[in-house]
MDTraj code that builds the backbone (N, CA, C; nanometers):
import mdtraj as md
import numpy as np

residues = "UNK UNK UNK UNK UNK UNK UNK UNK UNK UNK UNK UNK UNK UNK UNK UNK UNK UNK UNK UNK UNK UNK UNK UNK UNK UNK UNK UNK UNK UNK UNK UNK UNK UNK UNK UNK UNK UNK UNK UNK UNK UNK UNK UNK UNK UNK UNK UNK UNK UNK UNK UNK UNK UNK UNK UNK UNK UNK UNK UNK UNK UNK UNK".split()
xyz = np.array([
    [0.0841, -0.1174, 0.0000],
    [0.0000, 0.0000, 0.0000],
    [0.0888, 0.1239, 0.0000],
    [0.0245, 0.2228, -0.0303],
    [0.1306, 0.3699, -0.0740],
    [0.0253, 0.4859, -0.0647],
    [0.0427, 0.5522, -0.0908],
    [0.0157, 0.7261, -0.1196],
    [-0.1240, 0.6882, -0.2310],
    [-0.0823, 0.6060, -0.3555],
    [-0.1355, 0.6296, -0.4724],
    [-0.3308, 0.5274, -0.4453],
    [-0.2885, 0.4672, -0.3464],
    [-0.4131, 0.3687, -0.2810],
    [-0.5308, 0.5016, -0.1835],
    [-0.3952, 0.6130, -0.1321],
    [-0.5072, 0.6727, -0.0702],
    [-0.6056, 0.7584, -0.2050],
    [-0.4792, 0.8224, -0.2542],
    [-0.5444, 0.9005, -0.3826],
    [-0.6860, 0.8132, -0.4121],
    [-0.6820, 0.7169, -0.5414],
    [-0.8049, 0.6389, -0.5358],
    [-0.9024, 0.6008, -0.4724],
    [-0.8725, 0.5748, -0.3650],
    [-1.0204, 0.5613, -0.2551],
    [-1.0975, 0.7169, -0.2399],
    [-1.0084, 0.8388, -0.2539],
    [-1.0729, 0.9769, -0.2237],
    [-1.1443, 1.0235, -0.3507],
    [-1.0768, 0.9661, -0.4842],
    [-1.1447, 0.9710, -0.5820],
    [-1.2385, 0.9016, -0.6012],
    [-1.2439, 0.7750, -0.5587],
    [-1.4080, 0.6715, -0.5315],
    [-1.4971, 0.7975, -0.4936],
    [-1.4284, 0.8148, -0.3393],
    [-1.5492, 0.8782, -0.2726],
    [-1.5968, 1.0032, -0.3298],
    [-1.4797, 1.0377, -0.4193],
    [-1.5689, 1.1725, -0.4767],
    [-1.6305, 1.1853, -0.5942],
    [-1.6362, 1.0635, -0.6149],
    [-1.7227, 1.0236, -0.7815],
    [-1.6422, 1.0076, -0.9122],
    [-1.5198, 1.0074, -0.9425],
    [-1.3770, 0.9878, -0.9774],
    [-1.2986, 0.8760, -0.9979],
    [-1.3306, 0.7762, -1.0001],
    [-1.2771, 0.6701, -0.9721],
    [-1.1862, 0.5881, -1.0753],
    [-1.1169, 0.5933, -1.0883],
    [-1.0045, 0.5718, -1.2131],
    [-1.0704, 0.4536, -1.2706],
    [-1.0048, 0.3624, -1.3913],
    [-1.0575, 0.2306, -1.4161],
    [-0.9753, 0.1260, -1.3374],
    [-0.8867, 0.1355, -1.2813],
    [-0.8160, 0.0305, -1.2600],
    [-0.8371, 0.0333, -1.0757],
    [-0.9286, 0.1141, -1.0415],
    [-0.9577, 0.0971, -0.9074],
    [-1.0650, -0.0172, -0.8391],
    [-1.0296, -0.0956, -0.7604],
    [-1.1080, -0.2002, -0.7317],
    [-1.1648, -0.1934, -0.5870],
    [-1.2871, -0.1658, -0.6007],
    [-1.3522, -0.1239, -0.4400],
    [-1.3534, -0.2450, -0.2911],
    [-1.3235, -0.3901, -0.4073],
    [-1.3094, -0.4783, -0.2973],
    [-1.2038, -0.4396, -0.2212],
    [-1.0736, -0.4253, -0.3041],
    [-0.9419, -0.3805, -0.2376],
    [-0.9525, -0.2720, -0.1961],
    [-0.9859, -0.1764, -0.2214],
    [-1.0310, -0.0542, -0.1484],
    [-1.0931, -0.0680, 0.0070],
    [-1.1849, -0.1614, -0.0013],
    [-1.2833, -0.2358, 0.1285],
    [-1.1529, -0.2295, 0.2989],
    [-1.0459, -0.1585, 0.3135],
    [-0.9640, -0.2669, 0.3708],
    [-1.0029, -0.2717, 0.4887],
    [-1.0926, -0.1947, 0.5559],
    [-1.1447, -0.2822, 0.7019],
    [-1.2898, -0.3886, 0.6370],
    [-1.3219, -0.4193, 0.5428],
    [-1.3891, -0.4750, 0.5266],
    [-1.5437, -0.4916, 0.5906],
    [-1.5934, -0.3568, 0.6084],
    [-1.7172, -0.3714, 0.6299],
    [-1.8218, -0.3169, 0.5388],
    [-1.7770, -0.3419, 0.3797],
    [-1.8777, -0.3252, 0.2734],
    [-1.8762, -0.2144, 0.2535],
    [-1.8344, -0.1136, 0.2817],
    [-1.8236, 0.0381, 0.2532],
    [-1.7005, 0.0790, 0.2204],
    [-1.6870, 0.1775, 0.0855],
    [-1.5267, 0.2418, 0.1078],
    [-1.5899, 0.3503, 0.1347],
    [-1.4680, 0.4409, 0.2561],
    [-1.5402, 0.5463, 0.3172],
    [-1.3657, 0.5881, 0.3851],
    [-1.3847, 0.7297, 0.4462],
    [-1.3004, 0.7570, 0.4808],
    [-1.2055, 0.6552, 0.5875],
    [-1.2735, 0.5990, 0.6971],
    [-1.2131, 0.5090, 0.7309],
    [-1.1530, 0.4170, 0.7028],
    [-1.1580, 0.3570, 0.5439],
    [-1.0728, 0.2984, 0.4894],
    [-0.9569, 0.3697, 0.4540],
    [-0.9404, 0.5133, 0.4231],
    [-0.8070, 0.6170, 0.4348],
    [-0.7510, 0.5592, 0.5175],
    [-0.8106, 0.5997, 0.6762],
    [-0.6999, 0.6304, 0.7569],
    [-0.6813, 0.4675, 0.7950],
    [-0.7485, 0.4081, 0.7880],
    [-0.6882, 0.2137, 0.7642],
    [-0.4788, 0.2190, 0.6708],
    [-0.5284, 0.2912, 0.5298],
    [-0.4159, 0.2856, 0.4653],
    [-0.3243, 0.3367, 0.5201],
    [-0.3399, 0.4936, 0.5554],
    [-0.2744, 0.5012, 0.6336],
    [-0.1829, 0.5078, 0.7096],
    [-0.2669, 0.4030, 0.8321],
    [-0.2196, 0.3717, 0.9351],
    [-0.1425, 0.2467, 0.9169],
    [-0.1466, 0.1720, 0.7825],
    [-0.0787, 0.0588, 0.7520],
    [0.0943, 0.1098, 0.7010],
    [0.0617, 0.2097, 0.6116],
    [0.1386, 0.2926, 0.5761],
    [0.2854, 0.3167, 0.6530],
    [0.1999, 0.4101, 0.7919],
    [0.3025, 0.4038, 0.8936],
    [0.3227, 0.3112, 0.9810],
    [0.3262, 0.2263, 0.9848],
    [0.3456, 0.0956, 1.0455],
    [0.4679, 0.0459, 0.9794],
    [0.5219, 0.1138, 0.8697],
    [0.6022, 0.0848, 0.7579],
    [0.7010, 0.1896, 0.7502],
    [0.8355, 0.2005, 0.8592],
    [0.8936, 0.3343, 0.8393],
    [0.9574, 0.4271, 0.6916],
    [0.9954, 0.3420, 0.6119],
    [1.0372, 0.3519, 0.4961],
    [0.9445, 0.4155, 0.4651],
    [0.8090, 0.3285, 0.4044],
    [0.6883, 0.4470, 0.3967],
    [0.6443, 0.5304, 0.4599],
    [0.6637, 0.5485, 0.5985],
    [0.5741, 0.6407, 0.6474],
    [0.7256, 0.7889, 0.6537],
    [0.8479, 0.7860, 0.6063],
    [0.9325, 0.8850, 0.5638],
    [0.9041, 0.9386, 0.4110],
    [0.8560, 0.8115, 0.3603],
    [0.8080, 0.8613, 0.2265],
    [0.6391, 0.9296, 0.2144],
    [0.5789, 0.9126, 0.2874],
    [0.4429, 0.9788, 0.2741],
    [0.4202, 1.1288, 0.3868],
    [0.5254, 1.1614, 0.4677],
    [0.5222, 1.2663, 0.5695],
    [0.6577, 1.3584, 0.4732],
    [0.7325, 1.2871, 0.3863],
    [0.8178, 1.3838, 0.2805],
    [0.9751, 1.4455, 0.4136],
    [0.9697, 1.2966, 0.4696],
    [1.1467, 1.3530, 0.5823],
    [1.2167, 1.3057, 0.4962],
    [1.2662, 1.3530, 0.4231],
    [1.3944, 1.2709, 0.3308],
    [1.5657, 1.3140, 0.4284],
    [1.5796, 1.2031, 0.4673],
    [1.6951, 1.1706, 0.5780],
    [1.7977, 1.2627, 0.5128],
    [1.8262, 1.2694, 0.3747],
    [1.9360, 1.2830, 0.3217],
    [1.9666, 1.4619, 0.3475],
    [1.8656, 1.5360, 0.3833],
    [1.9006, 1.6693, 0.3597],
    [1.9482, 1.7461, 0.4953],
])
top = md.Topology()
chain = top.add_chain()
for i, resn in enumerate(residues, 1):
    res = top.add_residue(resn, chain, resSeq=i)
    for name in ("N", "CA", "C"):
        top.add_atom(name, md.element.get_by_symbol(name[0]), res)
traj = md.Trajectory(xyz[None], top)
């Protein structure tokens, strides 16, 4: 999961929805709804992931 998973789910929700977006996978707490709480699901998976979560808050170590 990444940045580009949240994009798509906000575009679901806003009527936008690319073609290659799939609402099951979108689903990720799985209670039949994509909804904001599936955001902060990603997320929170996201940062659970330090690599990603330096890449989605934009700390690039190097500077």
């Amino acid at each position: 999961m990444n940045v580009t998973d949240i994009v798509e789910i906000v575009n679901y929700i806003l009527g936008h929805p690319s073609a290659k977006f799939d609402p099951i996978a979108a689903d990720v707490n799985g209670d039949g709804v994509v909804n904001v709480t599936d955001i902060v699901s990603v997320v929170n998976i996201i940062l659970s992931d330090p690599v990603a979560a330096r890449e989605l808050l934009g700390d690039d170590e190097d500077e």
